[in-house]
C-alpha positions as CSV (number, residue, x, y, z in Angstrom):
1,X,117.9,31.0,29.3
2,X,117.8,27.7,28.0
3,X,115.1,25.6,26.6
4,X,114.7,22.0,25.6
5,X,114.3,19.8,22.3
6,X,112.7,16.7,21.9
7,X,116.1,15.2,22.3
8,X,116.0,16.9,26.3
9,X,119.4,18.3,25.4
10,X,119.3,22.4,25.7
11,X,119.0,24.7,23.6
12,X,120.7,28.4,25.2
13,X,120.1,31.8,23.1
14,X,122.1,34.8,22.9
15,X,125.3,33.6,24.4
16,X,128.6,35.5,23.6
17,X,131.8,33.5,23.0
18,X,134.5,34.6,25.3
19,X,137.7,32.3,24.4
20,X,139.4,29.4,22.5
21,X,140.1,26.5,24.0
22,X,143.1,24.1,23.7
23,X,141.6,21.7,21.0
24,X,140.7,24.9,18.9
25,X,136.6,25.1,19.9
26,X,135.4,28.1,21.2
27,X,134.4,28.7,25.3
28,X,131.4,30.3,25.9
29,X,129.9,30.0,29.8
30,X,125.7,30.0,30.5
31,X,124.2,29.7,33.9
32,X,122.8,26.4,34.7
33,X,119.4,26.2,37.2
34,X,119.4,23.8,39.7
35,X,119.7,23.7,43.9
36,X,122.1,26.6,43.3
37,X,122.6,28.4,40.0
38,X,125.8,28.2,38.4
39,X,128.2,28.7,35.7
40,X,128.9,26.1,33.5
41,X,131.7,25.9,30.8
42,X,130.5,25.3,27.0
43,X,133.1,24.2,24.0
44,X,131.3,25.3,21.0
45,X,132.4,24.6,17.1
46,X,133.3,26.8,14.3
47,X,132.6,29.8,16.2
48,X,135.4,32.5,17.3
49,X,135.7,35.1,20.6
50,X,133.2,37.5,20.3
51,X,130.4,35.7,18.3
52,X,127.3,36.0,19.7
53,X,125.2,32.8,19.0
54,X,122.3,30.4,20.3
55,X,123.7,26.7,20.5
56,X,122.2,23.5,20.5
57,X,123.8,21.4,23.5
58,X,124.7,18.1,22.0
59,X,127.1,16.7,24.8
60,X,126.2,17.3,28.6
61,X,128.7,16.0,31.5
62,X,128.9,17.3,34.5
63,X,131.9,20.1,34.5
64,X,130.9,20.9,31.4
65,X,128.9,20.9,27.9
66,X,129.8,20.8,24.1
67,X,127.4,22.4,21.8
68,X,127.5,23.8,18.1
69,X,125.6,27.1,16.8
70,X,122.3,27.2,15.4
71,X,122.1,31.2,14.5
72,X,124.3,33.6,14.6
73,X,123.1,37.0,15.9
74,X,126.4,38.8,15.9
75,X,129.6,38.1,14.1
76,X,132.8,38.5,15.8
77,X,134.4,42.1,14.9
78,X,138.0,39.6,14.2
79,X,135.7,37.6,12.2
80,X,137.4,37.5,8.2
81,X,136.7,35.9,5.0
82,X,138.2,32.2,4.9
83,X,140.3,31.9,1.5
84,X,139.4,28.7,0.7
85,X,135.7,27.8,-0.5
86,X,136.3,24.1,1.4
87,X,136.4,25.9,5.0
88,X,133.6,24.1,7.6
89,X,133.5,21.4,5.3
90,X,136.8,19.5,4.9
91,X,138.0,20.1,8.5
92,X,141.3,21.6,8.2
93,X,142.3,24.8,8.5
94,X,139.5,25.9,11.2
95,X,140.8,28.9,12.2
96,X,141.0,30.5,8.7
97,X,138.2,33.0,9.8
98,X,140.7,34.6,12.9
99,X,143.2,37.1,11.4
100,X,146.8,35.0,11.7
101,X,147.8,37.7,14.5
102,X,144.9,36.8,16.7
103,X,145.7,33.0,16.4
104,X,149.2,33.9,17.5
105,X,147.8,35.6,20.7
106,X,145.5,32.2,21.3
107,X,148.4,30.1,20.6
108,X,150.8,31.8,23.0
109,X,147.9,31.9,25.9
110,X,147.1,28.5,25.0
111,X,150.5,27.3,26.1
112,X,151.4,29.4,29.1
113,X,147.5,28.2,30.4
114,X,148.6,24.9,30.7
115,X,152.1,24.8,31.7
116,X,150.8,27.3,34.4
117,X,148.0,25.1,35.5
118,X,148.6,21.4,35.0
119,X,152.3,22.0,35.7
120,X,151.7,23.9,38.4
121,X,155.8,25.1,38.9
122,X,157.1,28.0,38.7
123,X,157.8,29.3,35.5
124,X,159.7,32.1,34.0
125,X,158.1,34.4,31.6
126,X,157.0,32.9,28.1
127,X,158.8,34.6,24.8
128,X,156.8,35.7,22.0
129,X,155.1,33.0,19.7
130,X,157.4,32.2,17.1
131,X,155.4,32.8,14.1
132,X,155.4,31.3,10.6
133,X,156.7,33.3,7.8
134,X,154.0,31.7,5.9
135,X,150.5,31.4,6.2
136,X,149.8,29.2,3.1
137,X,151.2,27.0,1.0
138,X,153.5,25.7,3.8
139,X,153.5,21.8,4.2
140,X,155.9,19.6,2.1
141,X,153.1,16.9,2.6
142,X,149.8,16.2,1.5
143,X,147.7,12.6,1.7
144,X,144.2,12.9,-0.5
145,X,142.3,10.0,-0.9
146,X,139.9,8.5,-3.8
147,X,136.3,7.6,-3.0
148,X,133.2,7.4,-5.1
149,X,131.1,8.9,-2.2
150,X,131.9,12.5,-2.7
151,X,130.3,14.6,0.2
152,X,127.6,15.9,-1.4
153,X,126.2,19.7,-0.6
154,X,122.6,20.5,1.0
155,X,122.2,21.9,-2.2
156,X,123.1,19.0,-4.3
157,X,120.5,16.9,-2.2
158,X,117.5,19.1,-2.5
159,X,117.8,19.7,-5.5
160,X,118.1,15.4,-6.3
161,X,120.6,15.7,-8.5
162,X,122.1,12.4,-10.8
163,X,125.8,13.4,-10.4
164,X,128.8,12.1,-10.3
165,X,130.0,11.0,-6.7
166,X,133.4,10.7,-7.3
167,X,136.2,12.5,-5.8
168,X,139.6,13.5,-4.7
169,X,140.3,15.3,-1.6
170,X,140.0,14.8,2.4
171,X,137.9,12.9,4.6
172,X,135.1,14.9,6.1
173,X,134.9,14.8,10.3
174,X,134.1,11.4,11.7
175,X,132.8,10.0,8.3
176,X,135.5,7.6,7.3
177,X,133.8,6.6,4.3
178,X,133.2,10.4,3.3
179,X,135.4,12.7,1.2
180,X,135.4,16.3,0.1
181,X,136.1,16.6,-3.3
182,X,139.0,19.4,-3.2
183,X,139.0,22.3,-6.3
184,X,141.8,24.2,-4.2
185,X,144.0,23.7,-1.2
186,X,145.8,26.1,0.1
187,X,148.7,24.2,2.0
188,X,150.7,22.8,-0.6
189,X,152.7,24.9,-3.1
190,X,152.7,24.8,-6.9
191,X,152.0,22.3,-8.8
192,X,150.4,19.8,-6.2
193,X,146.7,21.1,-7.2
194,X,147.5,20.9,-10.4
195,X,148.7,17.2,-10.2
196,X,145.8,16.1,-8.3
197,X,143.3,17.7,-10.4
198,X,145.1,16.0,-13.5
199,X,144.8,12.7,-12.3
200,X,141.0,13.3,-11.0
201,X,140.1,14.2,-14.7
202,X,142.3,11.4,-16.1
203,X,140.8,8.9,-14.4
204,X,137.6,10.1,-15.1
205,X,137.9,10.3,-18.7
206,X,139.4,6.8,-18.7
207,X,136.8,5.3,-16.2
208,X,139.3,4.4,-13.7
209,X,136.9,2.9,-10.4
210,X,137.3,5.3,-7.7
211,X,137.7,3.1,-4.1
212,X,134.3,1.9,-2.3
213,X,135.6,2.7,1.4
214,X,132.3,0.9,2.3
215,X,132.2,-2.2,0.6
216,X,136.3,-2.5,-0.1
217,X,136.6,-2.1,-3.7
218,X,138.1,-0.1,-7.1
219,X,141.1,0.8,-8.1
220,X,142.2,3.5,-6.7
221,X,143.3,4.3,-3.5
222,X,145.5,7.4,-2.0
223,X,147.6,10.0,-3.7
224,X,150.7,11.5,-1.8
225,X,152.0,14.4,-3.5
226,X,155.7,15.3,-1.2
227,X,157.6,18.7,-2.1
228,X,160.9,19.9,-0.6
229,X,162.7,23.2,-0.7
230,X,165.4,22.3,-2.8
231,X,162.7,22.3,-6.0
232,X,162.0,17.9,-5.5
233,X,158.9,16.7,-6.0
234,X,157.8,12.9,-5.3
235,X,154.2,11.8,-6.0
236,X,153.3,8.1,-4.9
237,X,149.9,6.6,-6.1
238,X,148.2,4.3,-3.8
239,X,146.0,1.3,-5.8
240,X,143.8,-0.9,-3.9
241,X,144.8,-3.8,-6.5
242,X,146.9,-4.0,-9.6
243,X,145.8,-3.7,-12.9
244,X,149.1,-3.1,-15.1
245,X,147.1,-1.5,-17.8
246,X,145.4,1.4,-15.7
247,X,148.2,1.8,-13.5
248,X,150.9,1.9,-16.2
249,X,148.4,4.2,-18.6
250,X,147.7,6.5,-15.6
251,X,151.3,7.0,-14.5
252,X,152.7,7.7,-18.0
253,X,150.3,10.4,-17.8
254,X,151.5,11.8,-15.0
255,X,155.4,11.2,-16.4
256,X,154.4,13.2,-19.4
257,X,152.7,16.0,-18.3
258,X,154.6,16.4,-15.3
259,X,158.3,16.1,-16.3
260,X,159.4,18.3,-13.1
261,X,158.3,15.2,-11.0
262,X,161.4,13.9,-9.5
263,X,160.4,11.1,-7.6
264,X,157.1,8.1,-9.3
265,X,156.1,6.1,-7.1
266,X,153.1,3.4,-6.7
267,X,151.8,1.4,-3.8
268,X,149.6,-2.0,-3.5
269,X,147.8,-1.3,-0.8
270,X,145.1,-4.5,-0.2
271,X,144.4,-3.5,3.3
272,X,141.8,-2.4,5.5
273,X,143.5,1.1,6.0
274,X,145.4,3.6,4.3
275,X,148.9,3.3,5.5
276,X,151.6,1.8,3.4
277,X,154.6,1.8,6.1
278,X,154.2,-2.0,6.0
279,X,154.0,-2.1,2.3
280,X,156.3,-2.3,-0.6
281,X,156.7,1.5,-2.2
282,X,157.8,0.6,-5.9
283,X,159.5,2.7,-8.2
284,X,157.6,4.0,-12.0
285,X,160.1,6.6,-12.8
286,X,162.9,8.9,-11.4
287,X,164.7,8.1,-8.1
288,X,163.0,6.7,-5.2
289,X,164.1,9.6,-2.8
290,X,163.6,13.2,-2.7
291,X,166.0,15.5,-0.6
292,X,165.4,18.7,2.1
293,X,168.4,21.1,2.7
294,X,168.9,22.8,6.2
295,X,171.8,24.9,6.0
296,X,174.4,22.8,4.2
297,X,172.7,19.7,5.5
298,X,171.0,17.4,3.1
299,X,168.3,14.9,4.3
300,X,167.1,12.1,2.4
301,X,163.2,11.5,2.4
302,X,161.6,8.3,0.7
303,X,158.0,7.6,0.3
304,X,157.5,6.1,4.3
305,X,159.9,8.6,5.9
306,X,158.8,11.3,8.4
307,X,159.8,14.6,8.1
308,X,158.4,17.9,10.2
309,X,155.7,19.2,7.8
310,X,156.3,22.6,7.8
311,X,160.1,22.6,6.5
312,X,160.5,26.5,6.8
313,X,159.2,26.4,10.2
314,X,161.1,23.5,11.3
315,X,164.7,24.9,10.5
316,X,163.4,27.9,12.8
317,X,162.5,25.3,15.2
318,X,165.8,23.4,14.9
319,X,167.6,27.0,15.4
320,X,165.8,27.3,18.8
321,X,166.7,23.8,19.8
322,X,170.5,24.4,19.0
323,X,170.6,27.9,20.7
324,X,168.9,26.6,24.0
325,X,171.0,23.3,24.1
326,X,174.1,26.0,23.8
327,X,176.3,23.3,23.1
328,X,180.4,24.0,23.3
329,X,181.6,21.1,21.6
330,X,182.8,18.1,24.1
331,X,179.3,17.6,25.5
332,X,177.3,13.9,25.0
333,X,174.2,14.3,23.7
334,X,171.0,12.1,24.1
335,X,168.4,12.9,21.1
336,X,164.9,10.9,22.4
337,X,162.7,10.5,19.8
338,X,165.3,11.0,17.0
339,X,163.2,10.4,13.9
340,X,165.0,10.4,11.3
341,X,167.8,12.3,13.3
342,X,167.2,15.7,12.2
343,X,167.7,17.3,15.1
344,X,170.9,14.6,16.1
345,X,172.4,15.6,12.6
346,X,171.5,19.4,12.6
347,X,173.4,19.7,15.8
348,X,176.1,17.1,15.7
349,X,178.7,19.7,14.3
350,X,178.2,21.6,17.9
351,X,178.5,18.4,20.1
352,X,181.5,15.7,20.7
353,X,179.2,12.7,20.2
354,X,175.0,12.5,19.4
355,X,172.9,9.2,20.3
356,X,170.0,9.4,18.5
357,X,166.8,6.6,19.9
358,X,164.0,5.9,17.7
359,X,160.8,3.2,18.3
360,X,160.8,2.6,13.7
361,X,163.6,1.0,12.7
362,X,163.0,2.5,9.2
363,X,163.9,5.9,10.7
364,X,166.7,5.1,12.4
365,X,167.9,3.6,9.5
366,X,167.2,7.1,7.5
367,X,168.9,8.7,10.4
368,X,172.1,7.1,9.4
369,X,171.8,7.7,5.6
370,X,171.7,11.4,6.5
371,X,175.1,10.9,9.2
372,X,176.6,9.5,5.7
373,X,175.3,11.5,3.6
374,X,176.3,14.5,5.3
375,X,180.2,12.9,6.3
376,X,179.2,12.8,10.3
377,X,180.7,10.6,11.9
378,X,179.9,11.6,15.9
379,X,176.3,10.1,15.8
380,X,174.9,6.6,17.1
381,X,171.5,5.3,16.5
382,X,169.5,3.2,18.4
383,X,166.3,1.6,17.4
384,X,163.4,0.8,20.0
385,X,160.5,1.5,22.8
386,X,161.8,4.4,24.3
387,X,161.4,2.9,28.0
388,X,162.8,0.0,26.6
389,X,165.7,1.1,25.1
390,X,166.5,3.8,27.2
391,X,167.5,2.2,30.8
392,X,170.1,2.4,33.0
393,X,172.2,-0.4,31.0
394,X,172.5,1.6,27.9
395,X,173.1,5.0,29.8
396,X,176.4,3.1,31.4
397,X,177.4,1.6,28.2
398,X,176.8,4.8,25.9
399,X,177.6,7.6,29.4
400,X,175.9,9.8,31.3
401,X,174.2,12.2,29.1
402,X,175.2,16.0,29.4
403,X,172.2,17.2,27.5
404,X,169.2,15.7,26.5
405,X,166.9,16.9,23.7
406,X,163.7,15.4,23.5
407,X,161.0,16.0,20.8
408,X,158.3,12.7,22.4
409,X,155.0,12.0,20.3
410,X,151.7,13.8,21.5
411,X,150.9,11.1,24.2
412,X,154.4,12.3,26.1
413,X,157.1,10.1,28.0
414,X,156.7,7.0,29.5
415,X,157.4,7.3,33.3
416,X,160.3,4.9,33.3
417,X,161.9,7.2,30.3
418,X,161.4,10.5,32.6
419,X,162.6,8.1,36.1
420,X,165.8,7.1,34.2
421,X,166.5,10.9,32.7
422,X,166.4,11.9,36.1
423,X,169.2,9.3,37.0
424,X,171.2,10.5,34.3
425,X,171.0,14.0,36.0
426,X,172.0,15.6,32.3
427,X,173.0,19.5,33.0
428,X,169.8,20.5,30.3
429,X,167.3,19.4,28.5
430,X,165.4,21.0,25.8
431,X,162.0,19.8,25.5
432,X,160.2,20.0,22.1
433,X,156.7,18.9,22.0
434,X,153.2,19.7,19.7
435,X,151.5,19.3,22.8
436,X,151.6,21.1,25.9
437,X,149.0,19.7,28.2
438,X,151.7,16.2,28.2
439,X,154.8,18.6,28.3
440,X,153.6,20.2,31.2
441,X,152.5,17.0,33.0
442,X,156.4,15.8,32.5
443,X,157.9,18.7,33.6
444,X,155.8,18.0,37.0
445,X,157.5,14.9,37.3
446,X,161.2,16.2,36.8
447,X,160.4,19.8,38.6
448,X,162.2,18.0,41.8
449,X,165.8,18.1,40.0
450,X,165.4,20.5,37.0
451,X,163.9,24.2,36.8
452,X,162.3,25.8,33.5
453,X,164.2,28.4,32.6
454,X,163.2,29.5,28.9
455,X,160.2,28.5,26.7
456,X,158.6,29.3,23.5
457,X,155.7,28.6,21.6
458,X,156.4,27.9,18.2
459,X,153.6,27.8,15.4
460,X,154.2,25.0,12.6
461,X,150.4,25.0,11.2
462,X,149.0,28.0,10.9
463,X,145.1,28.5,10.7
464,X,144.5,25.0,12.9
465,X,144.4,25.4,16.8
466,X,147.7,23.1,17.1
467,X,151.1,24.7,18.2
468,X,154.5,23.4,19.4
469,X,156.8,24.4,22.3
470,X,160.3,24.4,23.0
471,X,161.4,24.3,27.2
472,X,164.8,24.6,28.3
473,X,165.5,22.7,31.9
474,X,168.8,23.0,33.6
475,X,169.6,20.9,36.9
476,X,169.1,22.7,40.2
């Protein structure tokens, strides 16, 4: 039964969660009092199925609530330790307190739930999850940031503490200007800790002006530590304005006492926000590339180019995309969304031609240096908005498509894209995406030419409530 606060938002006791939504919060239901009693769906934070909490209501609409837990009166019998001493703080990793299996099962349901329902075709029967060999220390990636308004702890604040409010880690949830100061993350193997912990103390010992998010100053900005699993590390250091002294004094540091660093980089960055894709990336020591291997492909990676996070999981990925595409070797390929032509490169050996489309130009240009680098010469890339590029000019100049792979950004395809793939009438098309609800609402719109006839999740990150998935469609 619920009861209200002074903000006339409810309060509801004793209510058991039942599921995990899409977005990773937890579903609980309560009854709602009114002309006619009824259920009404809640999305509650940090809590997992089988929880048994009262929660404070701090969103109403009218299908349904979001709320977050006041007291627990029963922990979930799933329920385990998080490793890391950061979890509910930093945001990542939310799910650290469900056993990996059980996230599997969520993941898998998560998927089939909305292909089923906002789809709403018919549908073959979903394989098993795909699941990550690793559970840690999986992402080649890591951004942390500089600020000198470290998130401080209830217990810091009560007890009025004159510390220091420097840090280096992750933004907290919805405070931009807020960071966690991280002591241990668990994504990122060997020696990234290590390197960002080094650089903390240096600059501390040196004085070094952490960045004001707030009021736009200091000297320093982001750190980007990238490793690959050919043993390649690049580090790039992000300063909000040069001071040759610092910068040059601080990265000799980091030369010295970390000589396995392959790749030293440094950014000006004098902008409003964090990204440096507009921005020149300049070289302090080392080359200004790093390298991934699939198989006996090599990819070149600079400091602005994307590559899938998760590069164990990603060759698995890329391994499902090449065994659902079944090439035979005189087909033309169509890769949408190319990047920086992974997937046009990995499966270029199986195809007569590849034509990779990209909307950054920088990508497509690292999409050819890997064609080079790797001596193949059946690949074309094009650089541009998809719906823009892709129309029914290009498909008569470049021919009708026999496959299409397409890997689109959250957000989905355009409707023009999807209206001139189904002109091309391409015998498949593998669809990868990271998120289903858009997949699903595509496959709607092509469902009157192409069937589903395989799909699989795919987890890329565990211990977070996000999840890829791979569809083959052939032509009816």
């Amino acid at each position: 039964m619920g009861r209200r606060n002074r903000r006339k938002l409810p309060i509801y006791e004793n209510v058991e969660i039942i599921d995990l939504a899409a977005e990773g919060k937890a579903i609980a239901k309560v009854k709602i009092s009114g002309d006619e009693e009824r259920e009404l769906i809640v999305f509650v934070k940090d809590c997992i199925p089988g929880d048994v909490v009262d929660i404070q209501v701090n969103r109403k609409k009218k299908s349904f609530m979001e709320a977050y837990p006041i007291k627990f009166h029963k922990y979930s019998e799933k329920r385990v330790e998080a490793r890391c001493s950061h979890f509910g703080v930093c945001g990542g990793c939310k799910w650290q307190s469900l056993p990996y299996k059980d996230q599997l099962i969520y993941k898998h349901k998560q998927v089939v739930d909305q292909l089923t329902h906002i789809g709403g075709i018919e549908l073959p029967e979903a394989e098993n999850i795909l699941a990550s060999k690793k559970e840690y220390f999986y992402r080649n990636k890591l951004e942390f940031t500089f600020s000198n308004k470290r998130w401080l702890t209830k217990e810091e604040i009560s007890d009025e503490l004159i510390i220091n409010r420097d840090a280096l880690g992750f933004h907290i949830p919805k405070m931009f200007d807020k960071i966690v100061d991280v002591e241990t993350c668990y994504l990122q193997k060997d020696p990234s800790n290590a390197i960002r912990l080094a650089i903390k103390q240096y600059a501390l010992d040196n004085q070094l002006a952490f960045y004001d998010l707030r009021n736009e100053e200091g000297l320093l900005r982001n750190l980007i530590v990238r490793t690959s699993t050919t043993g390649d590390l690049m580090v790039i250091l992000s300063l909000y304005h040069e001071n040759k002294e610092q910068r040059e004094g601080l990265l000799t540091f980091v030369q010295q006492k970390f000589p396995e660093i392959s790749s030293l980089m440094y950014v000006i960055n004098p902008k409003k926000n964090d990204t440096i894709t507009d921005l020149p990336v300049k070289l302090f020591s080392g080359k200004d590339h790093i390298f991934e291997q699939m198989e006996n492909l090599r990819f070149k990676i600079g400091p602005k180019s994307f590559y899938q996070t998760n590069s164990e999981q990603a060759y698995e990925l890329y391994c499902l995309v090449r065994e659902y595409a079944d090439l035979k070797g005189d087909e033309l390929v169509y890769d949408l969304y190319t990047g920086t032509g992974t997937i046009a490169n990995f499966v270029a050996k199986n195809a007569k031609k590849v034509i990779g489309v990209e909307y950054v130009p920088e990508a497509i240009e690292d999409a050819k240096v890997n064609s080079e680098i790797n001596e193949i010469d059946n690949t074309s890339f094009y650089a541009g908005d998809m719906k823009d590029v892709l129309n029914e000019d290009f498909v008569r100049e470049n021919g009708k498509p026999d496959t299409i792979i397409l890997d689109p950004p959250r957000a989905g395809m355009h409707k023009d894209v999807i209206e001139v793939i189904l002109a091309a009438e391409p015998e498949k098309i593998v669809y990868v995406s990271c998120n289903a609800a858009t997949q699903a609402r595509d496959i709607q719109l092509m469902d009157t030419k192409y069937k589903v006839v395989r799909y699989r999740p795919v987890d890329m990150f565990p211990h977070t409530a996000h999840v890829e998935n791979i569809v083959l469609m052939v032509k009816k």
